[in-house]
C-alpha positions as CSV (number, residue, x, y, z in Angstrom):
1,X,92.0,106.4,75.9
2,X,90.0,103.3,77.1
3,X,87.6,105.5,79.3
4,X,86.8,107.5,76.5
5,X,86.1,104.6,74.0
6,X,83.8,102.9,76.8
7,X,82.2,106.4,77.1
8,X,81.3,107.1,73.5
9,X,80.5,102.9,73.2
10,X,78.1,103.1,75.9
11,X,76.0,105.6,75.1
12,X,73.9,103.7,72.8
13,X,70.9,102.1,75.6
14,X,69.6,99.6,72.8
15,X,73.3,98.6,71.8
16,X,75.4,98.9,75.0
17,X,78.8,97.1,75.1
18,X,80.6,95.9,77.9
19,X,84.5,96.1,78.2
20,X,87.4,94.5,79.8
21,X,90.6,96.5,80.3
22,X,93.8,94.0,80.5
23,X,97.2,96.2,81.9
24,X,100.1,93.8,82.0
25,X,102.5,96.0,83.7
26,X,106.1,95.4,84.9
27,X,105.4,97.4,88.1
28,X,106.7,100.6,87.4
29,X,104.2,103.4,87.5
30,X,105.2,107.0,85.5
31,X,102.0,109.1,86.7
32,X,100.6,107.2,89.3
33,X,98.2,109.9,90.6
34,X,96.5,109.9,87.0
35,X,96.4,106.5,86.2
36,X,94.9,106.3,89.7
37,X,92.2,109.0,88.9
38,X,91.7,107.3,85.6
39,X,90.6,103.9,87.1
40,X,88.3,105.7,89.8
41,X,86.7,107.4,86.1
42,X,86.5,104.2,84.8
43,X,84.3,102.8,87.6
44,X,81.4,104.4,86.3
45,X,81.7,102.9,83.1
46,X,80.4,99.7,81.5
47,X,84.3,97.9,82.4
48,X,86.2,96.0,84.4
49,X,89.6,96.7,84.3
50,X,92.1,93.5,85.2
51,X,96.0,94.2,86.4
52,X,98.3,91.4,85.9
53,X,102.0,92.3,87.2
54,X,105.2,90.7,85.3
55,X,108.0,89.8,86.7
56,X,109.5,90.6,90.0
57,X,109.3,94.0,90.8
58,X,107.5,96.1,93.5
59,X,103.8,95.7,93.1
60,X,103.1,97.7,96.4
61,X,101.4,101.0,94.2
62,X,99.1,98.9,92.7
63,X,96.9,97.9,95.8
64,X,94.0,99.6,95.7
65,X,91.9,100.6,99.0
């Protein structure tokens, strides 16, 4: 949902907007092969997308190479 917001919000050249994607997460992933693909969409987009993981679960699928 993010990409697509940043997508339609970009478009504008003499109005572009800039966006910063916060994911607090307690380490459990449901789909990680789409959220994964949905990041590597998002880095062609005007955002930055920050991860914060709570708590003290397994973090290991969220390092990205």
């Amino acid at each position: 949902m993010a990409n697509e917001y940043a997508k339609a919000e970009g478009k504008d050249a003499e109005n572009q907007k800039y966006f910063i994607l916060l994911i607090m997460t307690d380490g459990d992933i449901n789909d990680f092969e789409r959220t994964k693909d949905e990041i590597v969409k998002a880095s062609e987009l005007p955002m930055s997308i920050i991860i914060i993981g709570v708590g003290d679960e397994d973090f290991t699928q969220m390092h990205m190479y």
